[in-house]
C-alpha positions, 0 to 999 in steps of 0.5 A: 925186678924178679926174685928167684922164686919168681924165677923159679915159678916161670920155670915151672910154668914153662914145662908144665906148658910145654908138657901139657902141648904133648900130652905129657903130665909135668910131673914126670919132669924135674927141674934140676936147679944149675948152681954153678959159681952162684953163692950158697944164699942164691941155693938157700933162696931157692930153695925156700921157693920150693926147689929141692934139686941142684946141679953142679959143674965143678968138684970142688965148688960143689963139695964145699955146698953140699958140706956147707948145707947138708946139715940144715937143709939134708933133703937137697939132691945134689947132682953132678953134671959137669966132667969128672976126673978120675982123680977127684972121683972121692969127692963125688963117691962121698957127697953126692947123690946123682952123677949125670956125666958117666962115660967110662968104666974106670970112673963107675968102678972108682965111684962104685968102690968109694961110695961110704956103705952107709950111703944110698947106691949112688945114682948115675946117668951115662953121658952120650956125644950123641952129636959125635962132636970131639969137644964133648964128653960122652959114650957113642951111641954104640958104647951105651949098652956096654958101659950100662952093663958095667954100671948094673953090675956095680953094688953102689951105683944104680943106673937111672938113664941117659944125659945128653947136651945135643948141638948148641944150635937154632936149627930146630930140625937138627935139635928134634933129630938127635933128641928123637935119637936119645929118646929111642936109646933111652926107651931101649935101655929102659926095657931092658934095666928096671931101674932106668927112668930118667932122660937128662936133657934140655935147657932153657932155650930148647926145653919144649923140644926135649920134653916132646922127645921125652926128657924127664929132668931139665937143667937151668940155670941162668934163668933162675940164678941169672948171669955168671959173672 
């Protein structure tokens, strides 16, 4: 029976594979550790395997973690990756680090506004619908360069890149053409913020495929925490 270090270990292995298969160096891809619904020792065993990064869905689940392990264990990132509403935006303002799912101006200006000053900016990735599906969260294609000139004018948000969660699908064309797509949207805005340096996309099943398109941060969970009940 694998424990989650091991889980953790065959993880590693697969991207620093699947980097080294486009010349990529595999330190320029983390692996950001999806939590959800998974209990705080699972976070706590992981994390004495070496993860540091952790990803969580839901506002409320997430607070009571990072405020149950933030004293012993302060150097876990916690990043949120699942939809925000504007009415539980405090929560995240005040105890997280990363907010991958930015999508409209209210949101950034709320998070901007209630980021404690002795906190670092926090750090943010505006979400793409990049597969124009209505059930997804996310900016157009088109919108991207708007909201990102939000985020940059904001004193306590630091604009780090793009999040994406393309097309649940086998189709590997289909997958490498919308990964393809948020590659260039991310080089363009790169070049144009200083600050811009991460490509969140790619999970278990299409992790390879995001990392030849250029991800930087890869987002799995079942493999390493298992199932959800």
């Amino acid at each position: 029976m694998t424990t989650i270090a091991d889980r953790i270990s065959i993880a590693q292995s697969q991207i620093t594979q699947a980097a080294q298969n486009c010349s990529r160096n595999s330190e320029e891809v983390t692996l950001l550790a999806v939590s959800k619904t998974k209990p705080i020792e699972d976070i706590v065993a992981a994390y004495q395997a070496g993860q540091r990064c952790f990803g969580e869905n839901y506002v409320q689940e997430g607070e009571e973690k990072v405020i149950a392990l933030s004293n012993e264990y302060p150097d876990i990132e916690w990043h949120f990756i699942g939809p925000l509403q504007s009415n539980k935006s405090r929560i995240i303002a005040e105890h997280f680090d990363w907010m991958h799912t930015l999508s409209r101006e209210k949101i950034a200006k709320r998070l901007n506004d209630q980021r404690p000053d002795d906190k670092n900016p926090l750090q943010v990735c505006i979400q793409v619908n990049i597969s124009d599906e209505a059930s997804k969260s996310g900016v157009s294609k088109q919108e991207v360069a708007q909201l990102a000139t939000v985020i940059d004018s904001l004193p306590h948000l630091t604009l780090r890149g793009l999040m994406a969660i393309p097309t649940a699908t086998t189709d590997i064309g289909l997958q490498k053409q919308e990964f393809s797509q948020l590659e260039h949207l991310y080089l363009e805005l790169k070049q144009q913020y200083p600050s811009v340096d991460t490509l969140s996309m790619g999970m278990s099943n299409d992790l390879a495929i995001a990392i030849e398109h250029g991800s930087t941060m890869v987002r799995i969970g079942t493999a390493i925490f298992g199932s959800r009940k």
